[in-house]
N, C-alpha and C positions, 0 to 999 in steps of 0.2 A: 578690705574688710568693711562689711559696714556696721559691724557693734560689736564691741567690745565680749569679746570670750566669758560666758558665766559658768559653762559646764565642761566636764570632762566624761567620757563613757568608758565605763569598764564594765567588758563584757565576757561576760564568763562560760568555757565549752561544756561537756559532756563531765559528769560524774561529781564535778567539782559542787552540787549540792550533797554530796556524801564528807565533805572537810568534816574535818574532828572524829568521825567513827573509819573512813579508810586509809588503810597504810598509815596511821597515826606517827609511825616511824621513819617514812617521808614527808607527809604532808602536814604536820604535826597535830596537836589536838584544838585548836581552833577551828569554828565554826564556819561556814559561808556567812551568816549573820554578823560574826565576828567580824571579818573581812571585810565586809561591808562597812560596820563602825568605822574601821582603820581606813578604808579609801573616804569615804566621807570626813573625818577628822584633816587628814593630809589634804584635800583640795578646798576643807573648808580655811586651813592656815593660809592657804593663796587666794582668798577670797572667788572661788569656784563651788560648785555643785559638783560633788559625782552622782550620777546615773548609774549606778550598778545594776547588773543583770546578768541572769544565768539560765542557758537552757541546754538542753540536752539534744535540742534538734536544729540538723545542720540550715535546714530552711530557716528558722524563725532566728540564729545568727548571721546568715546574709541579710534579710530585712534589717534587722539591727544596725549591720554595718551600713546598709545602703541610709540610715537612716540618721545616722553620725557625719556621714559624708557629706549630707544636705544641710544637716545644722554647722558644720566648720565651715564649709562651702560660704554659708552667712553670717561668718562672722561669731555664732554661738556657742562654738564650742571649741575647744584647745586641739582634739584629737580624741585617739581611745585607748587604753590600753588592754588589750586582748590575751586572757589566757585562754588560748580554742582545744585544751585537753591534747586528746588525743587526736582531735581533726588535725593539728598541727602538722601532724605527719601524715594526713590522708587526702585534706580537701585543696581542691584545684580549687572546686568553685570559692571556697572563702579567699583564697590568694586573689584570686580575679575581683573578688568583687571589692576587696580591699583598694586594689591596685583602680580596678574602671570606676570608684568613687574620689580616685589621689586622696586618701584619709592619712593622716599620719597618724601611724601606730607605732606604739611598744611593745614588741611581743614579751611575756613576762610567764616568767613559771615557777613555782613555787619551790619543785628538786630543781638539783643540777641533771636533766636530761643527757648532758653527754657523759654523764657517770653513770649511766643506767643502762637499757638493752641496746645494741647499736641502731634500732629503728627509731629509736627515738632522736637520734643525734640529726634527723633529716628533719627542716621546717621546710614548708612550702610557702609557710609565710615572711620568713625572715629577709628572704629577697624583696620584700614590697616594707617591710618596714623600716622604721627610721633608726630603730636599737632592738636588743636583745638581753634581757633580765633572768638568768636564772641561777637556779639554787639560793636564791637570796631568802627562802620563804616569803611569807604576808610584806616583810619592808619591801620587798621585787617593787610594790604597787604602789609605794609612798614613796618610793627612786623615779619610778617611770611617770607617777602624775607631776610631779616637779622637774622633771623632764621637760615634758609635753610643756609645762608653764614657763621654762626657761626659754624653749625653744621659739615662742611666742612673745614673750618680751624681746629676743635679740632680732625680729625680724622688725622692719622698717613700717612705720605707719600702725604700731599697734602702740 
């Protein structure tokens, strides 16, 4: 590594700018904005930035990822934690491009998915990730950024 971790990326999939008005009964009534506070709070107590970001489109979350890869790559960033929606269960290319950056991720979701439809209990990311966060709501994100940070203090030469 040549400098010291300041950031962490949490990157957010499809729908999840709908927090607080969908399924409020799963996803509860907080915001993405909300979210956002709460990852930014949690990595600012580990002396970190979160990068928060959310889109709906599977391209401009590969870029994202490949773009977290190059900043941990140098040293700049801890990893990311990824709630990729519903691509979770759909996209190859986000798995691969997880995996053809080596980024360490925590895959994180807000319900318990395997209480839910059985399609959902399939990640295509979970095989390339370092852990897996769910049902925990918004804390999933304040578990997996201190995560990522622990994981980072226990490796050698950080």
């Amino acid at each position: 590594m040549t400098a010291a971790a300041t950031k962490v990326h949490v990157l957010n999939g499809p729908n999840l700018n709908l927090l607080g008005t969908r399924e409020p009964g799963l996803y509860g009534t907080g915001t993405l904005d909300d979210l956002r506070r709460r990852c930014e709070a949690a990595a600012a107590a580990l002396g970190v930035e979160a990068d928060v970001r959310q889109s709906n489109h599977e391209g401009e979350l590969i870029d994202w990822v490949h773009e977290a890869g190059r900043e941990t790559a140098a040293g700049v960033s801890l990893g990311a934690v990824l709630n990729l929606g519903a691509y979770t269960h759909t996209s190859i290319a986000l798995r691969d491009a997880v995996s053809g950056v080596s980024l360490p991720v925590i895959e994180v979701h807000l319900s318990n998915v395997h209480a839910r439809e059985a399609f959902r209990g399939r990640s295509y990311l979970a095989p390339v990730a370092i852990g897996v966060i769910a049902g925990m709501g918004p804390d999933g994100y304040a578990y997996a950024i201190d995560a990522l940070a622990r994981r980072r203090a226990q490796q050698p030469g950080t």
